[in-house]
VEXDREN-2710 file (C-alpha; in Angstrom, 1 decimal):
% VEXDREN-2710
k/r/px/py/pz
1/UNK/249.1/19.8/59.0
2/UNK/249.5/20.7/62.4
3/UNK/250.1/23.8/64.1
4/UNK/253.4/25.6/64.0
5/UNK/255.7/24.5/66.1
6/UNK/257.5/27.6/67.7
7/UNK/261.3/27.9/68.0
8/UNK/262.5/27.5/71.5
9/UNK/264.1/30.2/73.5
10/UNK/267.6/29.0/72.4
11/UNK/266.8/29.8/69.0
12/UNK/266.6/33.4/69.9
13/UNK/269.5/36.0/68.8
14/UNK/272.6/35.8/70.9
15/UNK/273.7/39.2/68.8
16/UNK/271.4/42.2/68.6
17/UNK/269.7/41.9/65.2
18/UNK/269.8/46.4/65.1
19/UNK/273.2/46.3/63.7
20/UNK/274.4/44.3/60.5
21/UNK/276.2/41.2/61.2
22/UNK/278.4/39.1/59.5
23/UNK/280.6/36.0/60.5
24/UNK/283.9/34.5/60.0
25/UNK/283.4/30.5/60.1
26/UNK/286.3/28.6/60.2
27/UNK/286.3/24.8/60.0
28/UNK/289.4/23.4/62.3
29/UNK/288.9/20.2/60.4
30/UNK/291.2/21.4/57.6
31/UNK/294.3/24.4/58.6
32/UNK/293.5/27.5/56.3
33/UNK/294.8/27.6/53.1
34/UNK/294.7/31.0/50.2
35/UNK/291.6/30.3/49.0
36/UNK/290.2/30.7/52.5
37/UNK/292.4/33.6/53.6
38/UNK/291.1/35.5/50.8
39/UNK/287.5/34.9/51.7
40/UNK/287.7/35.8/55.1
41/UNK/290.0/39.1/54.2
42/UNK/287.2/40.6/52.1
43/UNK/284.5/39.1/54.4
44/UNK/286.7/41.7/57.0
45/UNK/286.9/44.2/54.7
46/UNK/283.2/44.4/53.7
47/UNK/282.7/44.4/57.6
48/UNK/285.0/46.9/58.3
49/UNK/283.9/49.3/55.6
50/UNK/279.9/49.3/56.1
51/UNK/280.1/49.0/60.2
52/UNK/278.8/45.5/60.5
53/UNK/279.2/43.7/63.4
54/UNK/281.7/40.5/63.0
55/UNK/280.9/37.5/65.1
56/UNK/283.7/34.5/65.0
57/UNK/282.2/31.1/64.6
58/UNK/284.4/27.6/64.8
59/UNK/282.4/25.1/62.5
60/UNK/283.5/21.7/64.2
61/UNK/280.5/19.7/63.1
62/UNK/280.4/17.3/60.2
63/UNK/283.4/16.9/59.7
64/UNK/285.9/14.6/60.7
65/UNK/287.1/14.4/64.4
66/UNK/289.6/17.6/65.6
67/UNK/293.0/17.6/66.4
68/UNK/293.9/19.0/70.0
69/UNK/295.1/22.5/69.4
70/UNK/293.1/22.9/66.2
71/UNK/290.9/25.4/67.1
72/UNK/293.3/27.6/68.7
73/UNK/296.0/27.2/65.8
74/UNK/292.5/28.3/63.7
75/UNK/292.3/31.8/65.8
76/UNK/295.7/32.5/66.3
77/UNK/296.2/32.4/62.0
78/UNK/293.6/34.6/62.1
79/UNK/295.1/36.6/64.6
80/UNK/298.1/36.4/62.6
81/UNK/296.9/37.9/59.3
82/UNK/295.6/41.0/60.6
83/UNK/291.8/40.0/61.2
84/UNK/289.7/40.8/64.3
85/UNK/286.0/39.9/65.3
86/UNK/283.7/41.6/67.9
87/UNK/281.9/38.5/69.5
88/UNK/283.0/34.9/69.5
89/UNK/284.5/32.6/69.4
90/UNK/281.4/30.7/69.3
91/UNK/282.2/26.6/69.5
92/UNK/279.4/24.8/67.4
93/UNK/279.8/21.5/69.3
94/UNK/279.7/23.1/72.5
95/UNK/275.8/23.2/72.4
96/UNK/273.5/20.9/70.5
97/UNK/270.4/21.9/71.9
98/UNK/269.6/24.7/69.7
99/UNK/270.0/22.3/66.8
100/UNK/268.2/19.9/68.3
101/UNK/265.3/22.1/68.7
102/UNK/265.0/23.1/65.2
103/UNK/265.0/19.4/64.5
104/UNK/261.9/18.9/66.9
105/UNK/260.1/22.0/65.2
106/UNK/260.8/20.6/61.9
107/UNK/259.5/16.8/62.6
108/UNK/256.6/18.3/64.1
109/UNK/255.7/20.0/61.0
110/UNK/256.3/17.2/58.9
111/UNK/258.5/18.2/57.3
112/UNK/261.5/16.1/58.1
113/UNK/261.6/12.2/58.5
114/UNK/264.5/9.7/59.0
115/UNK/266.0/7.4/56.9
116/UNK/268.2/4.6/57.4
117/UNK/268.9/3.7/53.3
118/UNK/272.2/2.8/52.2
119/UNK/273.6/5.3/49.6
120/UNK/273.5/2.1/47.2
121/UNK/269.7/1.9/47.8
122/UNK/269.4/5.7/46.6
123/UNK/271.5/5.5/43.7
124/UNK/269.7/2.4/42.7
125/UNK/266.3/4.2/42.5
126/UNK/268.0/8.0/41.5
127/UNK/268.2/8.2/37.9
128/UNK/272.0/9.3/36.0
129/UNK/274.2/11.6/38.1
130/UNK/273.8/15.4/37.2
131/UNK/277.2/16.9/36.3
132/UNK/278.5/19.2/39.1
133/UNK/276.3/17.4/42.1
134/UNK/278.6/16.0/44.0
135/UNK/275.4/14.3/46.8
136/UNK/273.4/11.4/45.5
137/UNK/270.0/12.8/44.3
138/UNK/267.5/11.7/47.0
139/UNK/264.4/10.9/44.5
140/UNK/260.6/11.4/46.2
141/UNK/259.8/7.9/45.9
142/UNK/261.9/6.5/48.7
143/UNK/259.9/9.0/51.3
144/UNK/258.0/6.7/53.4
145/UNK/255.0/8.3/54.8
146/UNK/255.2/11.8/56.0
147/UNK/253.5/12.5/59.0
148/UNK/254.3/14.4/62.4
149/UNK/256.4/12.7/64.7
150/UNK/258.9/13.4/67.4
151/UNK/262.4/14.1/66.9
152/UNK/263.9/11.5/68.9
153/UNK/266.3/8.9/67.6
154/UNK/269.1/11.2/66.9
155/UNK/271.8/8.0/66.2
156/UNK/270.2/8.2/62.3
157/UNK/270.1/10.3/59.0
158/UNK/267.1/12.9/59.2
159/UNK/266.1/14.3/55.7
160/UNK/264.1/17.6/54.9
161/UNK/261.0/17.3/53.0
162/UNK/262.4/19.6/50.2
163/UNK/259.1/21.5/48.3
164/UNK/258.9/21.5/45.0
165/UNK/259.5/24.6/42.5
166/UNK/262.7/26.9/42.1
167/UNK/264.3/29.1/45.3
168/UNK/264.9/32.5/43.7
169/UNK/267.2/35.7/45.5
170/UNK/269.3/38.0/44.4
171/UNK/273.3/37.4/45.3
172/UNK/275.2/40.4/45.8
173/UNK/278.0/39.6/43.7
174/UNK/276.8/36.8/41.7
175/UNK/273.5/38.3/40.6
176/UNK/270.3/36.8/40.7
177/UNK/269.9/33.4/41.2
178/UNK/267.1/30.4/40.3
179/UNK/267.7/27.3/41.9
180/UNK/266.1/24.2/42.1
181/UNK/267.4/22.4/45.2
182/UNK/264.0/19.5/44.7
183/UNK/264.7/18.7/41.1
184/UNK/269.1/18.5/41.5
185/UNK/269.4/16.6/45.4
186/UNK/265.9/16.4/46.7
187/UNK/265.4/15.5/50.3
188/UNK/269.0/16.5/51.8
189/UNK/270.1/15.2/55.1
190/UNK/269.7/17.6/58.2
191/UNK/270.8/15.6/61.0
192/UNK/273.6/12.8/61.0
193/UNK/273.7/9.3/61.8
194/UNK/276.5/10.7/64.0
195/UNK/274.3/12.2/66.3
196/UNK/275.2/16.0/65.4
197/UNK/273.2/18.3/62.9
198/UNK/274.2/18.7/59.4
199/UNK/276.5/22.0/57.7
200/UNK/273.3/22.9/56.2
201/UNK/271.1/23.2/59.6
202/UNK/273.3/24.2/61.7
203/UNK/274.5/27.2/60.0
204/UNK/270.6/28.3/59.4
205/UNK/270.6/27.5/63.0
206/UNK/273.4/29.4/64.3
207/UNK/273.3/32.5/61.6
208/UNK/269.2/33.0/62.8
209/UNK/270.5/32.9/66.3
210/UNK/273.7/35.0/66.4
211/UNK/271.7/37.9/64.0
212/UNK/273.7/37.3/61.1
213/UNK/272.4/39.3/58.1
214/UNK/274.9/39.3/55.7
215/UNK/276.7/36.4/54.3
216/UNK/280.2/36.2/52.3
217/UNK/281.8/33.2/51.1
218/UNK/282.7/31.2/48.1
219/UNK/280.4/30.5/45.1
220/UNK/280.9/26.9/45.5
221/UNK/278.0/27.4/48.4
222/UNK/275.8/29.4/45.9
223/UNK/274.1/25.9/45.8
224/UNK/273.6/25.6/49.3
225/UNK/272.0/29.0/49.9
226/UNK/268.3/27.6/48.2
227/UNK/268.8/25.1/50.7
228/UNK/269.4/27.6/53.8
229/UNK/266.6/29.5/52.5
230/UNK/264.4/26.5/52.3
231/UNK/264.8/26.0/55.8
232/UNK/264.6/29.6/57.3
233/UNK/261.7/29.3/55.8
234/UNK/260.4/25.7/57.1
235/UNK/261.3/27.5/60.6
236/UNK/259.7/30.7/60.2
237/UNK/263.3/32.5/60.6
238/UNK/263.8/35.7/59.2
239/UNK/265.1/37.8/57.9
240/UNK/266.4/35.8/55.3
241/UNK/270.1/36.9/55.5
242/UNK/272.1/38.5/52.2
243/UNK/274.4/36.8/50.3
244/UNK/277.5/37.5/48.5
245/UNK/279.6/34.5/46.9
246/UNK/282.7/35.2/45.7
247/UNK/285.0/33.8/42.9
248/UNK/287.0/30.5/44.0
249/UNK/291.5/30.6/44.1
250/UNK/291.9/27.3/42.2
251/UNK/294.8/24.9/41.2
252/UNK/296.7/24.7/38.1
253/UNK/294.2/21.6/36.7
254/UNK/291.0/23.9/38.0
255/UNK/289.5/22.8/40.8
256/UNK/289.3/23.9/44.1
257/UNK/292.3/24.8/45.8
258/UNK/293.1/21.9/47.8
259/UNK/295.6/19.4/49.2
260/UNK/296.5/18.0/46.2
261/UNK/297.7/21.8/44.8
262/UNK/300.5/21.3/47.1
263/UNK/301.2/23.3/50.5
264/UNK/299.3/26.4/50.8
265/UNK/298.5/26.3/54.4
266/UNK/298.7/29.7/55.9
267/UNK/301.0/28.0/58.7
268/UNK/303.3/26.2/56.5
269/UNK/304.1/29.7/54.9
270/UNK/304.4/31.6/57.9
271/UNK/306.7/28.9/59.2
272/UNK/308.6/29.5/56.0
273/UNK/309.2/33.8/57.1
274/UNK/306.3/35.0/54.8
275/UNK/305.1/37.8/56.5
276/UNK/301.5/38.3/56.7
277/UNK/301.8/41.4/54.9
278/UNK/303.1/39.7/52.0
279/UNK/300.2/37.1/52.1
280/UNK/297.8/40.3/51.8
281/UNK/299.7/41.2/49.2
282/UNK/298.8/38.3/47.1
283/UNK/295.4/38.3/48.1
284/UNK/294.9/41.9/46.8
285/UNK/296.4/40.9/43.6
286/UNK/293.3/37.9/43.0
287/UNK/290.6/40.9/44.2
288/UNK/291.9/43.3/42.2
289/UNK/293.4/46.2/45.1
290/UNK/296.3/45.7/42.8
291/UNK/297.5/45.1/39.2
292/UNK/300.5/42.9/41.0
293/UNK/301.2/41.8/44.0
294/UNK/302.8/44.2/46.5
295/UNK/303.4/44.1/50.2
296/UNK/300.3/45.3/52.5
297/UNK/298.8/45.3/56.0
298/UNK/295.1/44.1/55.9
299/UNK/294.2/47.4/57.2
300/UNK/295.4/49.0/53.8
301/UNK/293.2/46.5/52.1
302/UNK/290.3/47.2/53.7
303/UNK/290.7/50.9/52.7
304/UNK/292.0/50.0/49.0
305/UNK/289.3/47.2/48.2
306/UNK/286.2/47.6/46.2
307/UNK/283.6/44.6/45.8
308/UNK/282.4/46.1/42.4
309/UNK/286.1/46.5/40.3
310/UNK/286.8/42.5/41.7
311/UNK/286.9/40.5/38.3
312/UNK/283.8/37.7/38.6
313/UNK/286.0/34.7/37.7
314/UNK/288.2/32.4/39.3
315/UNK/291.2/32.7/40.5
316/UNK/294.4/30.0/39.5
317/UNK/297.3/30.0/41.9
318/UNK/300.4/29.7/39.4
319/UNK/304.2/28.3/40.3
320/UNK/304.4/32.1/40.2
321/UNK/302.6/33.2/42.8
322/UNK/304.2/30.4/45.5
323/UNK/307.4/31.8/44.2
324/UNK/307.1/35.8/44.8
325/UNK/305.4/34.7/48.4
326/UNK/308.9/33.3/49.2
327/UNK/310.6/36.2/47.6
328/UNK/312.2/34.1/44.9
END
Protein backbone atom coordinates (compact mmCIF):
# COMPACT_ATOMS: atom_id res chain seq x y z
CA UNK A 1 0.00 0.00 0.00
CA UNK A 2 1.39 3.25 -0.53
CA UNK A 3 2.24 5.94 1.61
CA UNK A 4 -0.30 8.04 3.41
CA UNK A 5 -1.68 10.50 1.67
CA UNK A 6 -1.79 13.73 3.94
CA UNK A 7 -5.00 15.92 4.18
CA UNK A 8 -4.51 19.20 2.41
CA UNK A 9 -4.44 22.51 4.20
CA UNK A 10 -8.26 22.93 3.57
CA UNK A 11 -8.96 20.04 5.64
CA UNK A 12 -7.58 21.93 8.61
CA UNK A 13 -10.05 23.34 11.50
CA UNK A 14 -11.85 26.35 10.53
CA UNK A 15 -12.98 26.42 14.54
CA UNK A 16 -10.43 26.12 17.25
CA UNK A 17 -10.54 22.49 18.35
CA UNK A 18 -9.72 23.95 22.46
CA UNK A 19 -13.36 24.42 23.01
CA UNK A 20 -16.18 21.73 22.56
CA UNK A 21 -18.09 22.17 19.46
CA UNK A 22 -21.27 21.14 18.25
CA UNK A 23 -23.36 21.96 15.08
CA UNK A 24 -26.81 22.73 13.96
CA UNK A 25 -27.14 21.20 10.25
CA UNK A 26 -30.10 22.10 8.48
CA UNK A 27 -30.92 20.62 5.05
CA UNK A 28 -32.93 23.59 3.02
CA UNK A 29 -34.08 20.70 0.81
CA UNK A 30 -36.99 19.92 3.05
CA UNK A 31 -38.69 23.28 5.45
CA UNK A 32 -38.26 22.10 9.23
CA UNK A 33 -40.79 20.16 10.66
CA UNK A 34 -41.26 18.92 14.83
CA UNK A 35 -39.26 16.20 14.68
CA UNK A 36 -36.37 18.48 13.62
CA UNK A 37 -37.19 21.38 15.90
CA UNK A 38 -36.94 19.14 18.66
CA UNK A 39 -33.55 17.91 17.66
CA UNK A 40 -32.00 21.06 17.18
CA UNK A 41 -33.72 22.55 20.63
CA UNK A 42 -31.89 20.02 22.76
CA UNK A 43 -28.77 20.05 20.41
CA UNK A 44 -29.01 24.08 21.79
CA UNK A 45 -29.65 23.18 25.01
CA UNK A 46 -26.84 20.55 25.53
CA UNK A 47 -24.67 23.47 23.93
CA UNK A 48 -25.83 26.01 26.01
CA UNK A 49 -25.58 24.11 29.32
CA UNK A 50 -21.87 22.60 28.95
CA UNK A 51 -20.35 25.84 27.12
CA UNK A 52 -19.82 24.34 23.70
CA UNK A 53 -19.29 26.24 20.94
CA UNK A 54 -22.25 26.07 18.17
CA UNK A 55 -21.31 26.32 14.62
CA UNK A 56 -24.43 26.65 11.92
CA UNK A 57 -23.99 24.46 8.92
CA UNK A 58 -26.58 24.47 5.74
CA UNK A 59 -26.38 20.87 4.29
CA UNK A 60 -27.32 21.61 0.57
CA UNK A 61 -25.62 18.64 -0.95
CA UNK A 62 -27.34 15.44 -2.01
CA UNK A 63 -30.22 16.32 -2.10
CA UNK A 64 -32.50 17.62 -4.58
CA UNK A 65 -31.97 21.09 -6.19
CA UNK A 66 -32.91 24.32 -3.61
CA UNK A 67 -35.57 26.68 -3.86
CA UNK A 68 -34.41 30.43 -4.01
CA UNK A 69 -34.97 31.78 -0.55
CA UNK A 70 -34.63 28.31 1.05
CA UNK A 71 -31.70 28.83 2.97
CA UNK A 72 -32.65 31.98 4.36
CA UNK A 73 -36.39 30.84 5.26
CA UNK A 74 -33.96 27.84 7.04
CA UNK A 75 -32.14 30.61 9.37
CA UNK A 76 -34.72 32.87 9.91
CA UNK A 77 -37.10 29.65 11.53
CA UNK A 78 -34.34 29.19 13.49
CA UNK A 79 -34.09 32.59 14.30
CA UNK A 80 -37.65 32.41 15.05
CA UNK A 81 -37.71 29.58 17.68
CA UNK A 82 -35.40 31.08 20.00
CA UNK A 83 -32.00 29.42 18.71
CA UNK A 84 -28.68 31.09 18.15
CA UNK A 85 -25.10 29.81 16.88
CA UNK A 86 -21.67 31.37 17.32
CA UNK A 87 -20.09 30.71 13.80
CA UNK A 88 -21.78 30.10 10.58
CA UNK A 89 -23.55 29.92 8.48
CA UNK A 90 -21.29 27.70 6.67
CA UNK A 91 -22.81 26.90 2.90
CA UNK A 92 -21.65 23.27 1.98
CA UNK A 93 -21.91 23.87 -1.72
CA UNK A 94 -20.05 26.90 -1.55
CA UNK A 95 -16.70 24.94 -1.52
CA UNK A 96 -15.99 21.56 -2.95
CA UNK A 97 -12.49 21.49 -2.62
CA UNK A 98 -12.17 20.28 0.78
CA UNK A 99 -14.32 17.30 -0.25
CA UNK A 100 -12.53 16.88 -3.12
CA UNK A 101 -9.36 16.51 -1.31
CA UNK A 102 -10.46 13.86 0.92
CA UNK A 103 -11.57 12.09 -2.20
CA UNK A 104 -7.87 12.32 -3.61
CA UNK A 105 -6.42 11.06 -0.16
CA UNK A 106 -8.79 8.31 -0.10
CA UNK A 107 -8.15 7.02 -3.95
CA UNK A 108 -4.67 7.26 -3.25
CA UNK A 109 -4.89 4.87 -0.48
CA UNK A 110 -6.90 2.60 -2.20
CA UNK A 111 -9.31 2.70 -0.62
CA UNK A 112 -12.05 4.12 -2.77
CA UNK A 113 -12.78 3.20 -6.45
CA UNK A 114 -15.57 4.18 -8.90
CA UNK A 115 -18.35 2.40 -10.14
CA UNK A 116 -20.66 2.96 -12.83
CA UNK A 117 -23.22 -0.29 -12.06
CA UNK A 118 -26.78 0.06 -12.35
CA UNK A 119 -28.65 -0.48 -8.98
CA UNK A 120 -30.24 -3.56 -11.00
CA UNK A 121 -26.69 -4.99 -11.51
CA UNK A 122 -26.19 -4.74 -7.52
CA UNK A 123 -29.35 -6.19 -6.53
CA UNK A 124 -28.82 -8.89 -9.06
CA UNK A 125 -25.59 -10.12 -7.35
CA UNK A 126 -26.70 -8.83 -3.46
CA UNK A 127 -28.43 -11.54 -1.80
CA UNK A 128 -32.32 -10.89 -0.03
CA UNK A 129 -32.80 -7.33 1.32
CA UNK A 130 -32.11 -6.95 5.14
CA UNK A 131 -35.15 -5.50 6.99
CA UNK A 132 -34.52 -1.92 8.01
CA UNK A 133 -31.70 -1.19 5.13
CA UNK A 134 -33.13 1.04 3.18
CA UNK A 135 -29.45 1.16 0.40
CA UNK A 136 -29.00 -1.83 -1.77
CA UNK A 137 -26.19 -3.97 -0.14
CA UNK A 138 -23.11 -3.39 -2.21
CA UNK A 139 -21.59 -7.21 -2.05
CA UNK A 140 -17.44 -7.50 -2.36
CA UNK A 141 -17.64 -9.35 -5.50
CA UNK A 142 -18.51 -6.47 -7.84
CA UNK A 143 -15.07 -4.52 -6.58
CA UNK A 144 -13.09 -4.56 -9.61
CA UNK A 145 -9.47 -4.35 -8.72
CA UNK A 146 -8.41 -2.12 -6.01
CA UNK A 147 -5.40 -0.24 -6.57
CA UNK A 148 -4.23 3.46 -6.18
CA UNK A 149 -5.37 5.77 -8.61
CA UNK A 150 -6.19 9.41 -8.93
CA UNK A 151 -9.39 11.00 -8.01
CA UNK A 152 -10.36 12.48 -11.15
CA UNK A 153 -13.60 11.70 -12.99
CA UNK A 154 -15.77 13.26 -10.56
CA UNK A 155 -19.16 12.91 -13.09
CA UNK A 156 -19.45 9.14 -11.46
CA UNK A 157 -20.36 7.09 -8.20
CA UNK A 158 -17.13 6.66 -5.99
CA UNK A 159 -17.44 3.85 -3.31
CA UNK A 160 -15.34 3.30 -0.08
CA UNK A 161 -13.58 0.12 0.36
CA UNK A 162 -15.57 -0.71 3.60
CA UNK A 163 -13.08 -3.15 6.03
CA UNK A 164 -14.36 -5.98 7.37
CA UNK A 165 -15.28 -6.64 11.15
CA UNK A 166 -17.79 -4.66 13.55
CA UNK A 167 -17.33 -0.53 14.29
CA UNK A 168 -17.85 -0.37 18.14
CA UNK A 169 -18.36 3.29 20.32
CA UNK A 170 -20.20 4.16 23.01
CA UNK A 171 -23.37 6.63 22.19
CA UNK A 172 -24.20 9.03 24.74
CA UNK A 173 -27.74 8.41 24.93
CA UNK A 174 -28.13 5.27 23.11
CA UNK A 175 -25.44 3.20 24.85
CA UNK A 176 -22.96 1.28 23.37
CA UNK A 177 -23.13 0.39 20.00
CA UNK A 178 -21.66 -2.73 17.61
CA UNK A 179 -22.16 -2.24 14.11
CA UNK A 180 -21.33 -3.89 11.16
CA UNK A 181 -21.46 -1.33 8.34
CA UNK A 182 -19.40 -4.31 5.70
CA UNK A 183 -21.73 -7.15 6.43
CA UNK A 184 -25.50 -4.79 6.21
CA UNK A 185 -24.42 -2.14 2.92
CA UNK A 186 -20.82 -2.81 2.09
CA UNK A 187 -18.98 -0.54 -0.14
CA UNK A 188 -21.30 2.80 0.28
CA UNK A 189 -21.09 5.56 -2.16
CA UNK A 190 -18.81 8.66 -1.14
CA UNK A 191 -18.95 10.73 -4.15
CA UNK A 192 -21.97 11.18 -6.58
CA UNK A 193 -22.51 10.74 -10.15
CA UNK A 194 -23.60 14.36 -9.70
CA UNK A 195 -20.39 15.63 -9.22
CA UNK A 196 -20.83 16.62 -5.36
CA UNK A 197 -19.60 14.38 -2.36
CA UNK A 198 -21.97 12.16 -0.55
CA UNK A 199 -24.06 13.09 3.17
CA UNK A 200 -21.64 10.62 4.54
CA UNK A 201 -18.17 12.37 3.44
CA UNK A 202 -18.98 15.46 3.57
CA UNK A 203 -20.16 15.64 7.00
CA UNK A 204 -16.83 13.67 8.15
CA UNK A 205 -15.40 16.32 6.06
CA UNK A 206 -16.87 19.35 7.31
CA UNK A 207 -17.29 18.19 11.26
CA UNK A 208 -13.07 17.31 11.06
CA UNK A 209 -12.72 20.67 9.63
CA UNK A 210 -14.98 23.06 11.61
CA UNK A 211 -13.69 21.13 15.19
CA UNK A 212 -16.86 19.55 15.83
CA UNK A 213 -16.59 17.16 18.80
CA UNK A 214 -19.84 16.44 19.83
CA UNK A 215 -22.64 15.19 17.76
CA UNK A 216 -26.66 15.24 18.47
CA UNK A 217 -29.20 14.05 16.21
CA UNK A 218 -31.70 11.49 15.62
CA UNK A 219 -31.17 7.71 16.11
CA UNK A 220 -32.20 7.02 12.60
CA UNK A 221 -28.32 8.10 11.91
CA UNK A 222 -27.00 5.68 14.60
CA UNK A 223 -26.33 3.65 11.44
CA UNK A 224 -24.44 6.10 9.77
CA UNK A 225 -22.06 6.96 12.62
CA UNK A 226 -19.90 3.26 11.86
CA UNK A 227 -19.73 4.66 8.60
CA UNK A 228 -18.36 8.30 9.71
CA UNK A 229 -16.06 6.58 11.92
CA UNK A 230 -14.83 4.31 9.20
CA UNK A 231 -13.77 7.18 7.33
CA UNK A 232 -12.17 9.45 10.08
CA UNK A 233 -10.41 6.80 10.33
CA UNK A 234 -9.44 5.96 6.46
CA UNK A 235 -8.34 9.84 6.75
CA UNK A 236 -6.42 9.79 9.75
CA UNK A 237 -8.96 12.48 11.31
CA UNK A 238 -9.38 12.63 14.93
CA UNK A 239 -10.59 12.97 17.33
CA UNK A 240 -13.30 10.83 16.60
CA UNK A 241 -16.27 13.15 17.60
CA UNK A 242 -19.11 11.98 20.42
CA UNK A 243 -22.29 11.07 19.69
CA UNK A 244 -25.67 11.33 21.11
CA UNK A 245 -28.77 10.07 19.01
CA UNK A 246 -31.95 10.83 20.25
CA UNK A 247 -35.46 9.22 20.06
CA UNK A 248 -37.42 9.98 16.74
CA UNK A 249 -41.31 12.28 16.82
CA UNK A 250 -43.20 9.85 14.57
CA UNK A 251 -46.58 9.65 12.86
CA UNK A 252 -49.74 7.99 13.91
CA UNK A 253 -48.77 4.62 11.61
CA UNK A 254 -44.99 4.89 13.08
CA UNK A 255 -42.61 6.05 10.91
CA UNK A 256 -40.80 8.98 10.70
CA UNK A 257 -42.38 12.15 10.90
CA UNK A 258 -42.88 13.15 7.41
CA UNK A 259 -45.01 14.70 4.59
CA UNK A 260 -47.38 12.24 4.54
CA UNK A 261 -48.24 12.95 8.64
CA UNK A 262 -49.76 16.02 7.36
CA UNK A 263 -48.42 19.74 7.84
CA UNK A 264 -45.98 20.13 10.49
CA UNK A 265 -43.72 22.56 8.97
CA UNK A 266 -42.51 25.00 11.52
CA UNK A 267 -43.69 27.85 8.86
CA UNK A 268 -47.04 26.54 8.16
CA UNK A 269 -47.65 26.84 12.08
CA UNK A 270 -46.17 30.07 12.59
CA UNK A 271 -48.19 31.32 9.72
CA UNK A 272 -51.21 29.91 11.60
CA UNK A 273 -50.26 32.53 15.07
CA UNK A 274 -48.53 29.64 17.03
CA UNK A 275 -46.19 31.33 18.87
CA UNK A 276 -42.76 29.92 19.16
CA UNK A 277 -43.24 29.65 22.73
CA UNK A 278 -45.97 27.39 22.34
CA UNK A 279 -43.93 25.14 19.84
CA UNK A 280 -41.26 24.82 22.88
CA UNK A 281 -43.86 23.95 24.74
CA UNK A 282 -44.62 20.86 22.91
CA UNK A 283 -41.21 20.00 22.40
CA UNK A 284 -40.64 19.93 26.27
CA UNK A 285 -43.57 17.74 26.58
CA UNK A 286 -41.78 14.74 24.03
CA UNK A 287 -38.28 15.40 26.20
CA UNK A 288 -39.76 15.17 29.24
CA UNK A 289 -39.12 19.24 30.78
CA UNK A 290 -42.77 18.61 31.32
CA UNK A 291 -45.61 16.12 32.24
CA UNK A 292 -47.87 18.28 29.63
CA UNK A 293 -47.38 20.71 27.37
CA UNK A 294 -47.11 24.31 28.61
CA UNK A 295 -46.08 27.55 27.06
CA UNK A 296 -42.08 28.31 27.27
CA UNK A 297 -39.26 30.43 25.81
CA UNK A 298 -36.38 28.09 24.70
CA UNK A 299 -34.32 29.79 27.15
CA UNK A 300 -36.52 28.16 30.02
CA UNK A 301 -35.80 24.88 28.31
CA UNK A 302 -32.43 25.02 28.20
CA UNK A 303 -32.50 25.61 32.07
CA UNK A 304 -35.41 22.96 32.74
CA UNK A 305 -34.03 20.06 30.38
CA UNK A 306 -32.08 17.05 31.47
CA UNK A 307 -30.60 14.47 28.80
CA UNK A 308 -30.81 11.68 31.56
CA UNK A 309 -34.83 11.97 32.80
CA UNK A 310 -35.62 12.07 28.64
CA UNK A 311 -37.70 8.68 28.14
CA UNK A 312 -35.41 6.52 25.37
CA UNK A 313 -38.42 5.80 23.05
CA UNK A 314 -40.08 7.39 20.28
CA UNK A 315 -42.14 9.95 20.24
CA UNK A 316 -45.89 9.84 18.20
CA UNK A 317 -47.41 13.12 17.35
CA UNK A 318 -51.25 12.59 18.08
CA UNK A 319 -54.53 14.64 16.54
CA UNK A 320 -53.94 15.92 20.07
CA UNK A 321 -50.97 17.58 19.98
CA UNK A 322 -51.81 19.57 16.47
CA UNK A 323 -54.78 20.55 18.26
CA UNK A 324 -53.43 22.22 21.67
CA UNK A 325 -50.64 23.91 19.23
CA UNK A 326 -53.61 25.82 17.70
CA UNK A 327 -55.16 26.32 21.08
CA UNK A 328 -58.23 24.19 20.28
Amino acid sequence: MPPPHPPSPSHRPTVSPSRPTTRLAPSPTGALHLGNARTFLITWALARQNNWSIILRIEDLDGPRIKPGAIEATIDILHWLGLSWDTGPFIQSHDLEPYRAAMRSLAHNALAYPSDLSRSEIEAAASAPQEGVHETPFPASLRPPIHPRPFIDESTNWRFLTPPGPVEFHDHFAGPQRLDPASTIGDFIIWTKRAQPSYQLAVVVDDHRQGVTHIVRGNDLLDSAARQLLLYRALHFSPEPRYTHLPLIRGHDGKRLAKRHGDTRLETYRAAGVSPERIIGLLAMWSGVTPNPEPMPAADFAARFRLNTMSPTDITFTSENHAWLLGN
